[in-house]
C-alpha positions in Angstrom: 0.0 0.0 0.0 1.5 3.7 -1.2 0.2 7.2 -0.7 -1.6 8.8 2.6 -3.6 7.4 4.8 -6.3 8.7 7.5 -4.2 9.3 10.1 -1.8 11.7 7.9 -4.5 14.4 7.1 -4.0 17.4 9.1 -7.1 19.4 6.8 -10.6 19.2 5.7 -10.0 18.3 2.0 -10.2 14.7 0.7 -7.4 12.1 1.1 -6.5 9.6 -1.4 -5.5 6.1 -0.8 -3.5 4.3 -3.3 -3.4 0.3 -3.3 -1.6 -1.9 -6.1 -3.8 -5.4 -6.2 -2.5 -8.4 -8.1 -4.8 -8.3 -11.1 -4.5 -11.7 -12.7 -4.2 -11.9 -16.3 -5.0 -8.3 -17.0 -1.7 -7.4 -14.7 -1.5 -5.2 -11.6 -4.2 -2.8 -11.2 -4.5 0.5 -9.4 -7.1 0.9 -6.8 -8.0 5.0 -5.7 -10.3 5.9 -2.4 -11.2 9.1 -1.2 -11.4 9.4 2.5 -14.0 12.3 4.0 -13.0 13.3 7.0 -15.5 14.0 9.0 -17.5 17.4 8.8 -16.5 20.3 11.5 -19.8 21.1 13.4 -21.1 24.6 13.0 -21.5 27.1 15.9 -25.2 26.2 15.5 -24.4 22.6 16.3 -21.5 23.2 18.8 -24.1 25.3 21.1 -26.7 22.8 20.8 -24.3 20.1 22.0 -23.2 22.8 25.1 -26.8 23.2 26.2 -28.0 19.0 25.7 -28.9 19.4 29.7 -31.4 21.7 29.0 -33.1 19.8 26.7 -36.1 18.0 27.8 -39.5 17.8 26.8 -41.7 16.1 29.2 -44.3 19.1 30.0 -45.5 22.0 28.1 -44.8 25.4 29.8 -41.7 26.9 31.6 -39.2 25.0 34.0 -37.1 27.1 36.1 -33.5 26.5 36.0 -31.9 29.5 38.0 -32.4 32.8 38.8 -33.7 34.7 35.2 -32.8 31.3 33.3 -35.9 28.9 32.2 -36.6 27.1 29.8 -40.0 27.2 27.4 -42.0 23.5 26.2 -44.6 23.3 23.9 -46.0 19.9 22.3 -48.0 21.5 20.2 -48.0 24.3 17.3 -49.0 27.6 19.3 -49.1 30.9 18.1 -49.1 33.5 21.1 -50.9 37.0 19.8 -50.0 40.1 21.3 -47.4 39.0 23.6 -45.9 42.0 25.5 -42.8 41.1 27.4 -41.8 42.1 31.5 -37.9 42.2 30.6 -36.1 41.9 27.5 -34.9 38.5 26.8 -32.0 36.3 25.2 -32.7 33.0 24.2 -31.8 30.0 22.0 -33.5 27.2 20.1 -32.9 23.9 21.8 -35.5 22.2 19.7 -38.6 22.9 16.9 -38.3 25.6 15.6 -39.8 29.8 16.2 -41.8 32.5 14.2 -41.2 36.0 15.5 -44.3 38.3 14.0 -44.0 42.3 14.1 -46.4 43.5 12.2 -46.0 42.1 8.7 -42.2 41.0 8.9 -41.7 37.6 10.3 -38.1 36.1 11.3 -38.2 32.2 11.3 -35.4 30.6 13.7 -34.4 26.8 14.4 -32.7 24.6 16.5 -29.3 26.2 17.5 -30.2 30.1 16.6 -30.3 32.6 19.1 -32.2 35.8 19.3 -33.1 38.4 21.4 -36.5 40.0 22.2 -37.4 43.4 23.4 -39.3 44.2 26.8 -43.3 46.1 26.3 -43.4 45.8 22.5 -46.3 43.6 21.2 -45.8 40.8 18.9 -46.7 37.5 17.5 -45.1 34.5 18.5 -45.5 31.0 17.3 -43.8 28.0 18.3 -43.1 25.1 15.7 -42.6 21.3 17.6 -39.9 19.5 15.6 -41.0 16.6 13.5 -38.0 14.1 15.3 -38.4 15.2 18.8 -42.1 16.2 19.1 -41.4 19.1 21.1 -40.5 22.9 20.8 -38.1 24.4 23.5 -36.3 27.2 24.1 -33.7 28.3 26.9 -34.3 31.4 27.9 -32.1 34.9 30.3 -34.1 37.5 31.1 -32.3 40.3 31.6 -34.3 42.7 34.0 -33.0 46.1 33.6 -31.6 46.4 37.3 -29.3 43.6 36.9 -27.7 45.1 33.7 -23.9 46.0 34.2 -22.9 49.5 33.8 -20.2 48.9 31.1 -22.3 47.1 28.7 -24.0 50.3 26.9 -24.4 49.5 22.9 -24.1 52.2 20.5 -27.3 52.9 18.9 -27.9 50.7 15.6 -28.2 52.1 12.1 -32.1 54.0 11.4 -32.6 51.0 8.9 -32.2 48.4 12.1 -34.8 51.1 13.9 -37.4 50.3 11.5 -36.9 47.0 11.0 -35.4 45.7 14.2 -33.5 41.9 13.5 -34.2 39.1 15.4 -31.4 36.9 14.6 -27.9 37.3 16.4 -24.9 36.6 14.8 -23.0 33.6 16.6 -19.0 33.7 16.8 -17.1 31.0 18.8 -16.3 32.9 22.0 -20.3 33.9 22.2 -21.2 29.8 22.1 -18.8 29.5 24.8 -20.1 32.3 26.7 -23.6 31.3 26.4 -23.0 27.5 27.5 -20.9 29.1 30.4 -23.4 31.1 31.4 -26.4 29.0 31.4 -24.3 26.3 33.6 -23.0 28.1 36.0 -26.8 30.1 36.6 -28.0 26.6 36.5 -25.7 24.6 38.4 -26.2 27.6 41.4 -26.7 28.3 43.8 -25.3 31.6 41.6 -25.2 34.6 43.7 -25.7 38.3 42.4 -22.2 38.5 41.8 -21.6 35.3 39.9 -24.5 36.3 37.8 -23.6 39.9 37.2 -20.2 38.4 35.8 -21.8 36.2 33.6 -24.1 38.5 32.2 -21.4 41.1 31.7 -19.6 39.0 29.6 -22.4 38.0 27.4 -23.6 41.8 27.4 -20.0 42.8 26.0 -20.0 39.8 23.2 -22.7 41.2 22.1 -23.3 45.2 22.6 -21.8 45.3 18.5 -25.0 43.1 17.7 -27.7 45.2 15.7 -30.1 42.5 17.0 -29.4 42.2 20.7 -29.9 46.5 20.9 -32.9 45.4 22.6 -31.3 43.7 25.8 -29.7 47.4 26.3 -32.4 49.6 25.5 -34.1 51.2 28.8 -37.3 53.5 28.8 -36.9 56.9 30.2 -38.6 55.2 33.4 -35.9 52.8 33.8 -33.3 55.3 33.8 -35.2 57.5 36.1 -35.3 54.9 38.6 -31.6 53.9 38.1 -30.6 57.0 38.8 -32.6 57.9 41.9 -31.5 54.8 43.4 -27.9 55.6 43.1 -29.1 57.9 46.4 -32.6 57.5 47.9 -32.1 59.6 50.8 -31.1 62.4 48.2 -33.3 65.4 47.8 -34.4 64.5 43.8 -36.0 67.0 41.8 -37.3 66.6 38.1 -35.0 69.2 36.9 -31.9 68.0 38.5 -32.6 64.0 37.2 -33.8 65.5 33.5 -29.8 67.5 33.5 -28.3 64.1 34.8 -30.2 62.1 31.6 -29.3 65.2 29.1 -33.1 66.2 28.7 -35.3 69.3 29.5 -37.4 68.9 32.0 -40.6 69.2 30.2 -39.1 66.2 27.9 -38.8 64.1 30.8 -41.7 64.6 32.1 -44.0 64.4 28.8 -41.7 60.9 28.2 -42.5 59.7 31.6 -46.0 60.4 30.9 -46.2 58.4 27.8 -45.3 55.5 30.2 -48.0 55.9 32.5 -45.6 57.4 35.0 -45.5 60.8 37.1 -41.5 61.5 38.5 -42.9 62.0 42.0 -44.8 58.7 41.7 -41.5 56.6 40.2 -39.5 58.2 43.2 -41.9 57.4 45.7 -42.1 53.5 44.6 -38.4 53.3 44.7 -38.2 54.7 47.8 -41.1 52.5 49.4 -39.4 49.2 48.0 -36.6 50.3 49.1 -37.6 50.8 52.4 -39.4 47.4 52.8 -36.0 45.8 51.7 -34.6 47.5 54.4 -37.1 46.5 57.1 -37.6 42.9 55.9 -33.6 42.2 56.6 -34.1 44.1 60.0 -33.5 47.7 60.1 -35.7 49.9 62.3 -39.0 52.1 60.9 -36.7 54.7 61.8 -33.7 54.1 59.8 -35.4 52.9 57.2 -37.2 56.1 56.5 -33.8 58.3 57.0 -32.3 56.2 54.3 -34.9 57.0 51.7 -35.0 60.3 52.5 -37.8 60.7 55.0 -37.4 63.0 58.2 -40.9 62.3 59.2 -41.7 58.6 60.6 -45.6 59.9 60.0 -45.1 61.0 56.3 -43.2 57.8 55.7 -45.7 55.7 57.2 -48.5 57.1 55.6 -46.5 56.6 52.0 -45.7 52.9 53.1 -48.9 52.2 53.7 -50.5 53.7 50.4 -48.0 51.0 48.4 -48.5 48.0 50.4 -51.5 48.4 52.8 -49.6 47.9 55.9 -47.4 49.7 58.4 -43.7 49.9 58.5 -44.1 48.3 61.7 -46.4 45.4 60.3 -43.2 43.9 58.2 -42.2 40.5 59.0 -38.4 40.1 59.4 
């Protein structure tokens, strides 16, 4: 036997094998054989094999895996109208595949894509069961606003991805690994604020160049209110002073806080307030709670506490 064999292939094209074979009366004849090596999996296929624990499909509905991370079962084709989501979301496509409705465009994703989906805007959703596993799932991070790190702003993408917002993000080899890291160590927990706030942080910066995954950064003019009222509770707020901190008149703030339903003196009360139940839930004093939100009467505090949850400061179980 001349030429190559398997073991001497060091690339992705194919091998020949030579062989001389006695060939009777027509004389010695030459024998050729390609060798395929096997095909490298794609990133599609390496992330499906990274998240194999997560797939199951014994019950429709969510399963929890860890704070923010769950999965999503259905056994049959559903379409979900209208859907408005509490947080924006990053998921993947363990199994079936996933119709994403806006309006007239639709984005269709399968098994090993992942996408991103934006908090408060209404679309259609409908879930496809695969025809092999009899099952559509998805594995699914919310990312609640509060929880996002600091360093992981996005620049804004182009006016054309405004319009027409993608779906779709783009996988590279260090996001796959990222996402599998990710989802195990939420998963295998317990995963404490910290360990979580890495992990998201790193997935946040793979992906803040990602047209499609603008949506996991974008914050209403509410959210950023309360972000930055919380940086000091106890501080004496004012509209104008947080509309100069967000780079807005005040009149914009408040017509934009408006068009969510919101007032600022409402949005700084209900920080405050859950703030303050926090605060006496792990033991603090009605007292000290209400300094540290930024109330010098216990009366006017306890009057506020009482319009948010119906009981006294006093009445908190510890």
């Amino acid at each position: 036997m001349v030429g190559r064999g398997v073991a001497d292939s060091i690339h992705d094209e194919p091998v020949p094998i030579t062989g001389r074979f006695r060939g009777g009366a027509f004389g010695p004849i030459l024998a050729v054989m390609i060798v395929h090596p096997p095909p490298v999996p794609t990133l599609s296929q390496r992330l499906l094999v990274g998240l194999a624990p997560f797939r199951r499909g014994e019950a429709a509905g969510s399963t929890p895996h860890g704070d923010s991370l769950f999965s999503y079962c259905a056994l049959t084709r559903e379409r979900l109208a209208a859907i408005r989501l509490d947080h924006p979301v990053l998921a993947v496509v363990l199994s079936g595949a996933k119709e994403v409705w806006r309006g007239d465009a639709v984005t269709v994703l399968g098994e090993g894509d992942v996408f991103a989906l934006p908090a408060r805007v209404a679309m259609d959703v409908v879930n496809v069961p695969s025809a092999r596993t009899g099952f559509y799932q998805s594995l699914i991070v919310e990312i609640p606003a509060d929880t996002l790190p600091p360093v992981t702003m996005v620049v804004p993408p182009p006016a054309d991805a405004r319009r027409n917002p993608p779906v779709g993000i783009t996988l590279t080899p260090h996001l796959v690994e990222a996402l599998v890291h990710a989802a195990s160590a939420i998963a295998d927990g317990p995963a404490g604020p910290l360990v979580r706030a890495s992990r998201l942080a790193e997935l946040l910066a793979l992906l803040r160049a990602d047209p499609a995954a603008a949506v996991l950064f974008r914050q209403s003019v509410g959210q950023r209110v309360a972000q930055t009222v919380a940086t000091d509770l106890s501080a004496p707020w004012t509209a104008p002073q947080v509309a100069r901190l967000l780079a807005m008149s005040e009149a914009t703030l408040r017509r934009r806080l408006a068009a969510e339903a919101l007032s600022f003196g409402a949005l700084l009360r209900r920080e405050r307030m859950v703030a303050a139940r926090r605060l006496l839930e792990t033991g603090a004093s009605a007292q000290n709670a209400a300094l540290a939100v930024g109330y010098a009467s216990r009366a006017h505090f306890a009057r506020h506490f009482r319009a948010a949850f119906g009981l006294l400061p006093g009445q908190v179980r510890r």
